[in-house]
N, CA, C and O atoms as a CHARMM CRD file, in Angstrom:
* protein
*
  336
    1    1 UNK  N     30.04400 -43.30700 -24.14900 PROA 1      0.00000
    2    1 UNK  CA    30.90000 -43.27000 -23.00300 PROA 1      0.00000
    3    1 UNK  C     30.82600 -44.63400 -22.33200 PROA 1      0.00000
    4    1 UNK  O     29.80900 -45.31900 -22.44700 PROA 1      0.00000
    5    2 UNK  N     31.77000 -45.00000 -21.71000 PROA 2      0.00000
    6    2 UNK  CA    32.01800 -46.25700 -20.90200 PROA 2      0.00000
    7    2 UNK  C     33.07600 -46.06700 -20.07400 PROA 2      0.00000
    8    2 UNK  O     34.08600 -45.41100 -20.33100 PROA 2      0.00000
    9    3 UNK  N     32.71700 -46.90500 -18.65100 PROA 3      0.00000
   10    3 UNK  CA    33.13100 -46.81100 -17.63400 PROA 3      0.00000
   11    3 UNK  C     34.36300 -47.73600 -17.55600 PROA 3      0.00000
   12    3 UNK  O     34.38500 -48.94600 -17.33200 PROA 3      0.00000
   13    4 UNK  N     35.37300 -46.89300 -17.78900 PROA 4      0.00000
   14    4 UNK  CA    37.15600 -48.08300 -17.96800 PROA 4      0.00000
   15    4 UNK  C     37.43600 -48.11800 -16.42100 PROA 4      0.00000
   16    4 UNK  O     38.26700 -49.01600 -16.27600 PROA 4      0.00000
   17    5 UNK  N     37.12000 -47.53200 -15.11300 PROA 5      0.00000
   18    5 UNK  CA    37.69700 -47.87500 -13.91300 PROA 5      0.00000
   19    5 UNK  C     36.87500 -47.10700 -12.87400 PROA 5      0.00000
   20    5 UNK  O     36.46200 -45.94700 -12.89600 PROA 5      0.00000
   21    6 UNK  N     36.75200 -48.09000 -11.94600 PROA 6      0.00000
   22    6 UNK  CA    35.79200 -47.21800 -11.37100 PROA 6      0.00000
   23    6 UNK  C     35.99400 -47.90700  -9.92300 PROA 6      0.00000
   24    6 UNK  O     36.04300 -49.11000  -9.67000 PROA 6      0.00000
   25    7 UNK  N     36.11100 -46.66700  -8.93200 PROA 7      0.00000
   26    7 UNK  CA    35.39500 -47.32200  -7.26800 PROA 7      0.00000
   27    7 UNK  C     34.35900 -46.47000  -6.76500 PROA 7      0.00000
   28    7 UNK  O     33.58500 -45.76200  -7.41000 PROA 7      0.00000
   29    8 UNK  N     34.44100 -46.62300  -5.60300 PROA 8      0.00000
   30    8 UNK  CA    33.24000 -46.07100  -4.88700 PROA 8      0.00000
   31    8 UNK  C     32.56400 -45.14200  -5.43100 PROA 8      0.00000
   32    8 UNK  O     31.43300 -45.05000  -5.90600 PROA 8      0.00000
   33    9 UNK  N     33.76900 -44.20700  -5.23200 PROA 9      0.00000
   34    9 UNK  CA    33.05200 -42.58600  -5.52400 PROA 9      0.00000
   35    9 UNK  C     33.20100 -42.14600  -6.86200 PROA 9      0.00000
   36    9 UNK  O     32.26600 -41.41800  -7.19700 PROA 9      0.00000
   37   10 UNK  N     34.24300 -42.37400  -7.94500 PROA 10     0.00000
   38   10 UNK  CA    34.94300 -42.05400  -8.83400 PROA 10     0.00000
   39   10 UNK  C     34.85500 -42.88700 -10.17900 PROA 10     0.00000
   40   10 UNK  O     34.61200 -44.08400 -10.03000 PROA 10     0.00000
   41   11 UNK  N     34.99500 -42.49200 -11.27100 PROA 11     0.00000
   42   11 UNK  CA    34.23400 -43.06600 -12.46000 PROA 11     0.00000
   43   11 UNK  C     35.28900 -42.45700 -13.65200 PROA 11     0.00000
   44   11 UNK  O     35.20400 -41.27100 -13.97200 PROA 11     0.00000
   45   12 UNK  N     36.14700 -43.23200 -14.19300 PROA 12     0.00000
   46   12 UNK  CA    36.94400 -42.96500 -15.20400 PROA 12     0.00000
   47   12 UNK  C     36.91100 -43.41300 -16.66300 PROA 12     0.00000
   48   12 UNK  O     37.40700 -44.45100 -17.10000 PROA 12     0.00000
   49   13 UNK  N     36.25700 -42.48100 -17.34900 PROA 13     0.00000
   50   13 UNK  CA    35.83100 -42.64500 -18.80600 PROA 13     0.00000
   51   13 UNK  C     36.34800 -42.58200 -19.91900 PROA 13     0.00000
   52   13 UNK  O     37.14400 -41.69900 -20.24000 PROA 13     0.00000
   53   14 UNK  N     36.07000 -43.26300 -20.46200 PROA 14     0.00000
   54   14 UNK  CA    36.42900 -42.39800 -22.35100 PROA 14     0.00000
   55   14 UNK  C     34.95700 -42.90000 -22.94000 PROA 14     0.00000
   56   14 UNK  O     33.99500 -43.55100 -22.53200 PROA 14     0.00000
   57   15 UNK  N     35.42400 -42.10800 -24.31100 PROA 15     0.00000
   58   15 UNK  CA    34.45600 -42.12400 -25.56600 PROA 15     0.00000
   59   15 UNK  C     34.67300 -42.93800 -26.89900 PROA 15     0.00000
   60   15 UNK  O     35.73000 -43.37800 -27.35100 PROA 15     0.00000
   61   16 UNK  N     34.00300 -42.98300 -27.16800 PROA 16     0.00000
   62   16 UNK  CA    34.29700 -43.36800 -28.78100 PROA 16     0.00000
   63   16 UNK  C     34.14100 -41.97500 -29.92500 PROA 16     0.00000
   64   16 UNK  O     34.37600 -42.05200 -31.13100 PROA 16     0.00000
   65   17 UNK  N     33.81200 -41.07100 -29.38900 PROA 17     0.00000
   66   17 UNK  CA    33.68600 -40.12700 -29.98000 PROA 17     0.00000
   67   17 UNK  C     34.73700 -38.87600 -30.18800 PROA 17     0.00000
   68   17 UNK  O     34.56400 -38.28300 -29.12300 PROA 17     0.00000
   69   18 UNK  N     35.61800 -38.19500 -30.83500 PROA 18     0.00000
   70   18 UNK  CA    37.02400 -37.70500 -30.55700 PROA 18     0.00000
   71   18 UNK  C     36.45200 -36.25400 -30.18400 PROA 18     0.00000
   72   18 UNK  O     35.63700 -35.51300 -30.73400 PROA 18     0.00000
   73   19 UNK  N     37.14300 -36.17300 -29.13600 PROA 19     0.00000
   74   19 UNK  CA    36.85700 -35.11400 -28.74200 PROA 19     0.00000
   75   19 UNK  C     35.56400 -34.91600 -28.01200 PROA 19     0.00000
   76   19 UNK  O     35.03800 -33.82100 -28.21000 PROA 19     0.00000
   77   20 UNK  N     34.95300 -35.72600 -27.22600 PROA 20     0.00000
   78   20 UNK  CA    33.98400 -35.82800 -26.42000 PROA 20     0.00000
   79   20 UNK  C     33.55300 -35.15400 -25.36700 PROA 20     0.00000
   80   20 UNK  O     32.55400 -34.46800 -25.15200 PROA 20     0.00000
   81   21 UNK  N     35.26300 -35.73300 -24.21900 PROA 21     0.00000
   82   21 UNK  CA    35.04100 -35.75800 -23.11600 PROA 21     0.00000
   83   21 UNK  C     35.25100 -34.24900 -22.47800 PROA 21     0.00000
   84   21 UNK  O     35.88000 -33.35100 -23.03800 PROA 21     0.00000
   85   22 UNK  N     34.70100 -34.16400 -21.39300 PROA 22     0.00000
   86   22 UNK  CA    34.68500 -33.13800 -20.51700 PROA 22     0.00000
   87   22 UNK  C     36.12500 -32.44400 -20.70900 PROA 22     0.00000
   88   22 UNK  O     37.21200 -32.93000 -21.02000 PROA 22     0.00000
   89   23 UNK  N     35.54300 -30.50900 -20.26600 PROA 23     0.00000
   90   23 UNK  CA    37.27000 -29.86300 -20.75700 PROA 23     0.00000
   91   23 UNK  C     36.84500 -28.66100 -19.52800 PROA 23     0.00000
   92   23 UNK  O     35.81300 -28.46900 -18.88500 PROA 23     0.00000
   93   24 UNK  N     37.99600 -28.07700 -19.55900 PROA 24     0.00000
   94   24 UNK  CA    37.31300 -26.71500 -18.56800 PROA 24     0.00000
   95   24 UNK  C     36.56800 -26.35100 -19.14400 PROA 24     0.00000
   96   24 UNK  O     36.46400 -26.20700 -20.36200 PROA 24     0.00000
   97   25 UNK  N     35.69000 -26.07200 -18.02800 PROA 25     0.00000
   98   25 UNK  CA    33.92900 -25.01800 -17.73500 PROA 25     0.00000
   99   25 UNK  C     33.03300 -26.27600 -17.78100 PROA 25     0.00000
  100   25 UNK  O     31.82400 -26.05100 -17.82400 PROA 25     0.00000
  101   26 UNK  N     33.48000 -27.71200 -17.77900 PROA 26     0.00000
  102   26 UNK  CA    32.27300 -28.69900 -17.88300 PROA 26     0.00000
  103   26 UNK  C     32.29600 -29.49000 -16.64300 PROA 26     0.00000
  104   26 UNK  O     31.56400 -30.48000 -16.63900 PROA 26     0.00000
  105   27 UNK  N     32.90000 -29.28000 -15.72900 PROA 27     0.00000
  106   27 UNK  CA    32.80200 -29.57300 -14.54500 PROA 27     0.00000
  107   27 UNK  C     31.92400 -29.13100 -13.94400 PROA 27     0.00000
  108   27 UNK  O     31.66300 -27.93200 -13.84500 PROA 27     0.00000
  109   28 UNK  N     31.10600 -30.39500 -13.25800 PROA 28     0.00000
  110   28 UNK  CA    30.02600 -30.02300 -12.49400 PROA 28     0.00000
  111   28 UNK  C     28.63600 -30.44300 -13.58100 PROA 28     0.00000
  112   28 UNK  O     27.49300 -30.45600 -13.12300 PROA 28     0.00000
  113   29 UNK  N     28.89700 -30.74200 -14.91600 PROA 29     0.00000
  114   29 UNK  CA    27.88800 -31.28000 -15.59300 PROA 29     0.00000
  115   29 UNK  C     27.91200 -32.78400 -16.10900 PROA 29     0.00000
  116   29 UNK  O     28.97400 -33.22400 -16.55100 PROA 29     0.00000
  117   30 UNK  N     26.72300 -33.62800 -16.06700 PROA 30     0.00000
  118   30 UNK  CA    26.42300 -34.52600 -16.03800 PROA 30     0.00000
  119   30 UNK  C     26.61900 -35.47100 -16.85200 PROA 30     0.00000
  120   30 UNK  O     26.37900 -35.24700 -18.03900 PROA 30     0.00000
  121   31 UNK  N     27.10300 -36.77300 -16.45000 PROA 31     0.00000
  122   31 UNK  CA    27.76600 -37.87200 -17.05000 PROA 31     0.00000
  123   31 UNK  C     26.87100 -39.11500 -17.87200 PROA 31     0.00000
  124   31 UNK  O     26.88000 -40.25200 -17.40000 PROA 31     0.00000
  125   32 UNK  N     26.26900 -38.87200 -18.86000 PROA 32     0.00000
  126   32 UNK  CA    25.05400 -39.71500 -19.05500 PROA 32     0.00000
  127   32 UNK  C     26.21700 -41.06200 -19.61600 PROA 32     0.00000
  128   32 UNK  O     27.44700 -41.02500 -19.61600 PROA 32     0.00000
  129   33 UNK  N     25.08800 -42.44100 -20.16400 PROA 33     0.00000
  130   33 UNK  CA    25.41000 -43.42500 -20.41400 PROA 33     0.00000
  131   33 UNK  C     24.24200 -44.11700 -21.29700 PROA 33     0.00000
  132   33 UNK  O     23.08000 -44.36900 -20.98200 PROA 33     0.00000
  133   34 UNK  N     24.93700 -44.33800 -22.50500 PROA 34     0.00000
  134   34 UNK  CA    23.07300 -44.92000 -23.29100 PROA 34     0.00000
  135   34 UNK  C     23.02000 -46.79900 -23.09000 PROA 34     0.00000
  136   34 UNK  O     23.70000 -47.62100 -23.70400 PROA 34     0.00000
  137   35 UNK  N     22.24100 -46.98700 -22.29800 PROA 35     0.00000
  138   35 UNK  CA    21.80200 -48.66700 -21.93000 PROA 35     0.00000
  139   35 UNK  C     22.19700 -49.49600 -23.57300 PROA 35     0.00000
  140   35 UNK  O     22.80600 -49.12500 -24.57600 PROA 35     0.00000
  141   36 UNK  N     21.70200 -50.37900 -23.29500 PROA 36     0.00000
  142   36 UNK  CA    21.34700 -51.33400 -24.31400 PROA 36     0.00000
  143   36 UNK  C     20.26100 -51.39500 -24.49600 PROA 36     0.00000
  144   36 UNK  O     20.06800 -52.29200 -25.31700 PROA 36     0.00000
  145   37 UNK  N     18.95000 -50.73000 -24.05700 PROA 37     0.00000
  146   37 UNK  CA    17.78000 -50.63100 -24.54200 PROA 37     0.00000
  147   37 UNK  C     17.28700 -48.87200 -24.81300 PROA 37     0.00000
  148   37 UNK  O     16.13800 -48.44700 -24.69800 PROA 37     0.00000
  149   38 UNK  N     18.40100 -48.13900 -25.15700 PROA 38     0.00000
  150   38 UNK  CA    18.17800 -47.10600 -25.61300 PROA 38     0.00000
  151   38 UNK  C     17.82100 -46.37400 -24.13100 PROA 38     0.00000
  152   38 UNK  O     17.47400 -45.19300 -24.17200 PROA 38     0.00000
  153   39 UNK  N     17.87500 -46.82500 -23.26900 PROA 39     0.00000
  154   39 UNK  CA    17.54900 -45.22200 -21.93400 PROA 39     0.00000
  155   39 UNK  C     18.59000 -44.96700 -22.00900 PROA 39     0.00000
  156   39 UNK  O     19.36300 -45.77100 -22.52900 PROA 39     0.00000
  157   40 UNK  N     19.02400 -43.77900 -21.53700 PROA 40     0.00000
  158   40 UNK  CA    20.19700 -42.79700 -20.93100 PROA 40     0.00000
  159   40 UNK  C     19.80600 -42.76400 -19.51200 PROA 40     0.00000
  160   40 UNK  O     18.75200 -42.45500 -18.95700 PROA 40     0.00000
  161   41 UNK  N     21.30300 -43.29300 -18.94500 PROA 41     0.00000
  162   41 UNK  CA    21.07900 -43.09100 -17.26700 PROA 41     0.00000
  163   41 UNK  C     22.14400 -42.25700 -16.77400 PROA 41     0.00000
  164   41 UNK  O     23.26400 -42.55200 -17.19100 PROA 41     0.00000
  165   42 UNK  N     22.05700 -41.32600 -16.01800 PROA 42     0.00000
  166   42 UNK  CA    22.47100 -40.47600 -15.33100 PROA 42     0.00000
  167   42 UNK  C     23.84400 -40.97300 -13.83500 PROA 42     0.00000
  168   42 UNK  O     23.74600 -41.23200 -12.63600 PROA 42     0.00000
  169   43 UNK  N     25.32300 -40.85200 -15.13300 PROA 43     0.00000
  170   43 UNK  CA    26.17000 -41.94700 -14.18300 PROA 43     0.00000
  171   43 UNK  C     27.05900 -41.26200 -13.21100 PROA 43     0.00000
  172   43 UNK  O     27.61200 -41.71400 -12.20800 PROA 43     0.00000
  173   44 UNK  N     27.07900 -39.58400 -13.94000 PROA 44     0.00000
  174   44 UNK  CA    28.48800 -38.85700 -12.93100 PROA 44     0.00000
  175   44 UNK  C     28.24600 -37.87700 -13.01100 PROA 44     0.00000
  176   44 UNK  O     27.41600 -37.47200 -13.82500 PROA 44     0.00000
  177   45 UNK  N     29.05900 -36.91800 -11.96900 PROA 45     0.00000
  178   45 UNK  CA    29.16200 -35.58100 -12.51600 PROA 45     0.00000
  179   45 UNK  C     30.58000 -35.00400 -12.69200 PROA 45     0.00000
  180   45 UNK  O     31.47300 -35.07800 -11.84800 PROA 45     0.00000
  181   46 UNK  N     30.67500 -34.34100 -14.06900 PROA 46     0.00000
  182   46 UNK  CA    32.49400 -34.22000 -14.60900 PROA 46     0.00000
  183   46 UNK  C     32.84600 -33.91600 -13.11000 PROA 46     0.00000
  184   46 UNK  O     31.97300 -33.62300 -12.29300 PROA 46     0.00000
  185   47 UNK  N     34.32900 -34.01200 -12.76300 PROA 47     0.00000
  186   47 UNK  CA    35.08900 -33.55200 -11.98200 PROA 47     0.00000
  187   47 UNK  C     36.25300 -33.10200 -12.67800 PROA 47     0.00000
  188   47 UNK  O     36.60600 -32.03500 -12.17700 PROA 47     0.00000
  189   48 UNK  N     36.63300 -33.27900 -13.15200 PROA 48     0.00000
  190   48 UNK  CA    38.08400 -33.29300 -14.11600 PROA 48     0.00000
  191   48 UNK  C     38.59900 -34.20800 -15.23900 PROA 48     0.00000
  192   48 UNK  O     38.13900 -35.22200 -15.76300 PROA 48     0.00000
  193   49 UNK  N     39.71100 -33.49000 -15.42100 PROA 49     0.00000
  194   49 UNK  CA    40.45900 -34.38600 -17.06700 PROA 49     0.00000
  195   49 UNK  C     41.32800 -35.24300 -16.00300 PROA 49     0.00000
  196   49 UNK  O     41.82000 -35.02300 -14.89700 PROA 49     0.00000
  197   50 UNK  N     41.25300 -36.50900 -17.04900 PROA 50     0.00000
  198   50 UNK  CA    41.62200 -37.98600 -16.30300 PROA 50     0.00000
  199   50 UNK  C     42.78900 -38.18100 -16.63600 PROA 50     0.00000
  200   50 UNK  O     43.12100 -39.35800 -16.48900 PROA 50     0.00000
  201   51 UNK  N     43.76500 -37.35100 -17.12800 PROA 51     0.00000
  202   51 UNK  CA    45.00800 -37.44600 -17.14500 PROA 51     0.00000
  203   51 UNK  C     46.10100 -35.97900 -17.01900 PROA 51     0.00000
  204   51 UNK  O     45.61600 -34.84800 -17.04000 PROA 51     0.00000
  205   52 UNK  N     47.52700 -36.21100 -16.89700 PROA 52     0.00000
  206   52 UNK  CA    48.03000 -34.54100 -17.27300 PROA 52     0.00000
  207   52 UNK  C     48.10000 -34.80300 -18.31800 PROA 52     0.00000
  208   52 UNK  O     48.64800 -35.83900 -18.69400 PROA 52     0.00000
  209   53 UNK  N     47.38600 -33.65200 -19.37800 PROA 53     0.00000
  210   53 UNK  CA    47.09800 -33.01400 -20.92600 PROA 53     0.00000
  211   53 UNK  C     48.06000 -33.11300 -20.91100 PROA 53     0.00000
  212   53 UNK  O     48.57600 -32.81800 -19.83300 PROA 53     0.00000
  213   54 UNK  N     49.17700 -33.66600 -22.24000 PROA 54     0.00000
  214   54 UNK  CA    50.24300 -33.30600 -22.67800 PROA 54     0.00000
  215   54 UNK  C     50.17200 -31.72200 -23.25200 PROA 54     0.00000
  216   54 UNK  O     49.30700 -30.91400 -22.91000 PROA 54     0.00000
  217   55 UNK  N     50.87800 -31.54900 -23.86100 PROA 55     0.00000
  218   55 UNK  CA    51.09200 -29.80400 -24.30800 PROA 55     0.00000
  219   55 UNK  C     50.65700 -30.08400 -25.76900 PROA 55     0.00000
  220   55 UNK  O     51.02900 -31.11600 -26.32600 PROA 55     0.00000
  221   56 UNK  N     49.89000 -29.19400 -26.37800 PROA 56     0.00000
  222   56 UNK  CA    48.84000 -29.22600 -27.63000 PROA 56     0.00000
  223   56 UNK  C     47.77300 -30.20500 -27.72900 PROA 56     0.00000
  224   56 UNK  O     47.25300 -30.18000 -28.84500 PROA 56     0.00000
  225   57 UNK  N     47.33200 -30.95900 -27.02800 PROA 57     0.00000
  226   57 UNK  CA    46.40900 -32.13700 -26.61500 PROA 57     0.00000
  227   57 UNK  C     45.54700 -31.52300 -26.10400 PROA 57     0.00000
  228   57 UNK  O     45.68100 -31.17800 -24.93000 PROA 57     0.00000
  229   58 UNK  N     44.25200 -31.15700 -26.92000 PROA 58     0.00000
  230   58 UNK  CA    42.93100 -30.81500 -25.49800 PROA 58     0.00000
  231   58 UNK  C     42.67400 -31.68500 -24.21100 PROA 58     0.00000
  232   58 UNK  O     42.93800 -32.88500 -24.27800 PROA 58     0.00000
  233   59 UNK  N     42.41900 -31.41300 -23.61300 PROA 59     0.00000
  234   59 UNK  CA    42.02000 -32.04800 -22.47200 PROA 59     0.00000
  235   59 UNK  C     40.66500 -33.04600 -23.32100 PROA 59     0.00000
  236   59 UNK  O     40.66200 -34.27600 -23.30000 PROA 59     0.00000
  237   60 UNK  N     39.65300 -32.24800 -23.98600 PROA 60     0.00000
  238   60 UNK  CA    38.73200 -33.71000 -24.40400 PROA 60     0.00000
  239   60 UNK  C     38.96500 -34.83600 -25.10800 PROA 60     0.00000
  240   60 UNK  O     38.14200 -35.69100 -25.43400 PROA 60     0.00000
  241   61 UNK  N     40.13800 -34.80000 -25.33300 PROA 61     0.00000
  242   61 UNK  CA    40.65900 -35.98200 -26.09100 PROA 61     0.00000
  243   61 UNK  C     41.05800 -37.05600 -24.98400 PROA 61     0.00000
  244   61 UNK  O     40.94500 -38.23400 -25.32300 PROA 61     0.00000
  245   62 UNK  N     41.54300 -36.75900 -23.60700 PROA 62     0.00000
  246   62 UNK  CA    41.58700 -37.76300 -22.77800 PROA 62     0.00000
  247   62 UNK  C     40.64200 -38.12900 -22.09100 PROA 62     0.00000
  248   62 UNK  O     39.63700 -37.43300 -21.95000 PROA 62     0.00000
  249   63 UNK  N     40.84700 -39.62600 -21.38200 PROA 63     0.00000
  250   63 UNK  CA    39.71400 -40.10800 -20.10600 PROA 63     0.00000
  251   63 UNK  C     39.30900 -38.88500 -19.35200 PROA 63     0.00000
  252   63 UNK  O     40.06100 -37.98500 -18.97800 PROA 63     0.00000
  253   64 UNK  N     37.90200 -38.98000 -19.16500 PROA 64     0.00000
  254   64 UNK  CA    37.64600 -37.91800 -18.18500 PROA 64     0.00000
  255   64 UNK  C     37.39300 -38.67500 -16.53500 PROA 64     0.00000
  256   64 UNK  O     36.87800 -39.79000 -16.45900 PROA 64     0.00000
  257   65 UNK  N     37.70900 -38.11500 -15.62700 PROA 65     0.00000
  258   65 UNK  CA    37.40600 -38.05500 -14.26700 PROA 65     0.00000
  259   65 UNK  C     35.84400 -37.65900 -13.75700 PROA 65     0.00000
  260   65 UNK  O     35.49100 -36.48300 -13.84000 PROA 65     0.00000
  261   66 UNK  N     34.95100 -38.65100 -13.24400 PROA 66     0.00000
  262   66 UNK  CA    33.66400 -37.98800 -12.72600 PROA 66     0.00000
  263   66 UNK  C     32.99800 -38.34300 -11.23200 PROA 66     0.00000
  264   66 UNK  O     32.19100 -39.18200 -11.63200 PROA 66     0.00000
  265   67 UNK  N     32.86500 -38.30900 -10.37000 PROA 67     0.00000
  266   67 UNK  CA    31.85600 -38.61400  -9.55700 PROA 67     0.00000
  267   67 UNK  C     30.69100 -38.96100  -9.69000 PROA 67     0.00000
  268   67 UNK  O     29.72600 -38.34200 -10.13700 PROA 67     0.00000
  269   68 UNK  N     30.86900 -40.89100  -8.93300 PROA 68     0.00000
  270   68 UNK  CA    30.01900 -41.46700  -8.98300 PROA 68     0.00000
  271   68 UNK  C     28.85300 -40.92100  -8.97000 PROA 68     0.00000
  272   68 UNK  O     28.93500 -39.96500  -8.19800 PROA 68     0.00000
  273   69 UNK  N     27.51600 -41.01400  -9.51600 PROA 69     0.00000
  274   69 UNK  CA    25.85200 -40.28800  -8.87000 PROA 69     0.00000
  275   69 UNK  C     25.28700 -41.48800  -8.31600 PROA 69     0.00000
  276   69 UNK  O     24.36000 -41.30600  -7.52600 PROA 69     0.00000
  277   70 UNK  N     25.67000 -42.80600  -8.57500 PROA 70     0.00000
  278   70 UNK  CA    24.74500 -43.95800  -8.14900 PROA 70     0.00000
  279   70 UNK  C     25.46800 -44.10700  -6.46600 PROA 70     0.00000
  280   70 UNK  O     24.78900 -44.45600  -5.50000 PROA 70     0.00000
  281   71 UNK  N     26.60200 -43.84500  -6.40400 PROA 71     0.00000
  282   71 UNK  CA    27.49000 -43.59000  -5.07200 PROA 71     0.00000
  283   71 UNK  C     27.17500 -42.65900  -3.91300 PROA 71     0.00000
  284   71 UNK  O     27.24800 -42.82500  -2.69500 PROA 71     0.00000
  285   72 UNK  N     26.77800 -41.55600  -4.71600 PROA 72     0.00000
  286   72 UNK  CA    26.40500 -40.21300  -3.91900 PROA 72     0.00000
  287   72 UNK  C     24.40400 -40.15200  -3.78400 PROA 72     0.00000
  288   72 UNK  O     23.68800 -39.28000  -3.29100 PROA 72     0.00000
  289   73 UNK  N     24.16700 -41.01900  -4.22700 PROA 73     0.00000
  290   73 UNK  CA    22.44300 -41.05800  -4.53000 PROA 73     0.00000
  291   73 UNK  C     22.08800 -40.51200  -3.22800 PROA 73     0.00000
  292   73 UNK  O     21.73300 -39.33300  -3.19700 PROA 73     0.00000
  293   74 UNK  N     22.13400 -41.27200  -2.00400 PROA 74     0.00000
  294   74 UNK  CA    21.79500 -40.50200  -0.81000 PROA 74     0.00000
  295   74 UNK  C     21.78000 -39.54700  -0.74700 PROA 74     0.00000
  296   74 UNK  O     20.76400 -38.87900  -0.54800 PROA 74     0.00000
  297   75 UNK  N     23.09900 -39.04600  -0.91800 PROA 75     0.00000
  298   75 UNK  CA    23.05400 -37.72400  -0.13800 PROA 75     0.00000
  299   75 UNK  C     23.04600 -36.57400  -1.57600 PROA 75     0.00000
  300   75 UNK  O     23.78000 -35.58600  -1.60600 PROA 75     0.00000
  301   76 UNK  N     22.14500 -36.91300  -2.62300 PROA 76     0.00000
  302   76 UNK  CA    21.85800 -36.13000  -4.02000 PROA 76     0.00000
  303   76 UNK  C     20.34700 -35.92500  -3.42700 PROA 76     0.00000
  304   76 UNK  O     19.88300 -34.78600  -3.47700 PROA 76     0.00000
  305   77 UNK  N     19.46800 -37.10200  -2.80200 PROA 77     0.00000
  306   77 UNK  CA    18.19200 -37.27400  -2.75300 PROA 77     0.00000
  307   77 UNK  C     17.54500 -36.61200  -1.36600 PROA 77     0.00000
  308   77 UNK  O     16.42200 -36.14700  -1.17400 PROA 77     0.00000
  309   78 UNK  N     18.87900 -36.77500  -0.32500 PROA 78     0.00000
  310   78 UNK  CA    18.32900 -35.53700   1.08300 PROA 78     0.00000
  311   78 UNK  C     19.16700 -34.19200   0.21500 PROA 78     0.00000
  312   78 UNK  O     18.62700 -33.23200   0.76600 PROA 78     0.00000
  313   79 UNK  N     19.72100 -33.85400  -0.35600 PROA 79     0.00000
  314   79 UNK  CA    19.96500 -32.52700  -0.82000 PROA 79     0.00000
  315   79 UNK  C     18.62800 -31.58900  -1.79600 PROA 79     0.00000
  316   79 UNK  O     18.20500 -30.43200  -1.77900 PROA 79     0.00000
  317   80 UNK  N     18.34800 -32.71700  -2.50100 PROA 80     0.00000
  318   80 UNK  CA    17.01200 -32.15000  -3.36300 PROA 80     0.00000
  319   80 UNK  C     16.00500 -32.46300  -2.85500 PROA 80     0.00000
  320   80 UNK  O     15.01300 -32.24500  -3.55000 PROA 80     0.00000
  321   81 UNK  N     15.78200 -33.03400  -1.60800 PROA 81     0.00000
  322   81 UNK  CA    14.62900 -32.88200  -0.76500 PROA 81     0.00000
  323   81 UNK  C     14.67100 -31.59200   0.37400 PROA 81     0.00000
  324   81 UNK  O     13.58700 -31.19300   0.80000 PROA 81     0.00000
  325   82 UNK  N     15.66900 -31.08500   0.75700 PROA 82     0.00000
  326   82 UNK  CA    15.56700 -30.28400   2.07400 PROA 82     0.00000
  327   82 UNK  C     15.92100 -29.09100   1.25400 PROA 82     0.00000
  328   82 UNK  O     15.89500 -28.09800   1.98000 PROA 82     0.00000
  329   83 UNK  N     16.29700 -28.74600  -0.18700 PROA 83     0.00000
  330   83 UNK  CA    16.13000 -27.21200  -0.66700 PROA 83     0.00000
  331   83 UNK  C     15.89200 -27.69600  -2.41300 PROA 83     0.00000
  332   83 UNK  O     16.62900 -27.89700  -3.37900 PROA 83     0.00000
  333   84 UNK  N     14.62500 -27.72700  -2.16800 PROA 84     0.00000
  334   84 UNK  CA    13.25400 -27.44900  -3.12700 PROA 84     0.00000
  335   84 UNK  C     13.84400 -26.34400  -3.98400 PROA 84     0.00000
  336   84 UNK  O     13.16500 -25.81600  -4.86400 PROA 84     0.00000
């Protein structure tokens, strides 16, 4: 996965892989990214398909839509601190 556009909050992806990206029921799960030294870092969380699906086109075949986590870090880090 790689990050083709991105601001603040919002993170617009594709894959190299067909059929990868996020589809309904994967919203709300997590957007990894593998470094150049082999870590996986933790970049989004799905929000949606990053385009309108044409008709017979899965949705994982297009850019997916995610929310930033490096954006939202604050308020990820008082959320998993005040309910344990």
């Amino acid at each position: 996965m790689r990050p083709t556009h991105a601001v603040r909050t919002r993170l617009c992806t594709i894959s190299r892989v067909p059929a990868a990206m996020a589809c309904f029921g994967d919203f709300g799960g997590p957007q990894l990214q593998k470094g150049r030294h082999g870590w996986w870092s933790f970049i989004g969380v799905a929000s949606g398909p990053g385009a309108l699906v044409p008709p017979g086109v899965p949705c994982a075949a297009d850019p997916g839509v995610y929310t930033s986590a490096p954006a939202c870090a604050d308020w990820i880090r008082q959320t998993v601190r005040h309910n344990p």
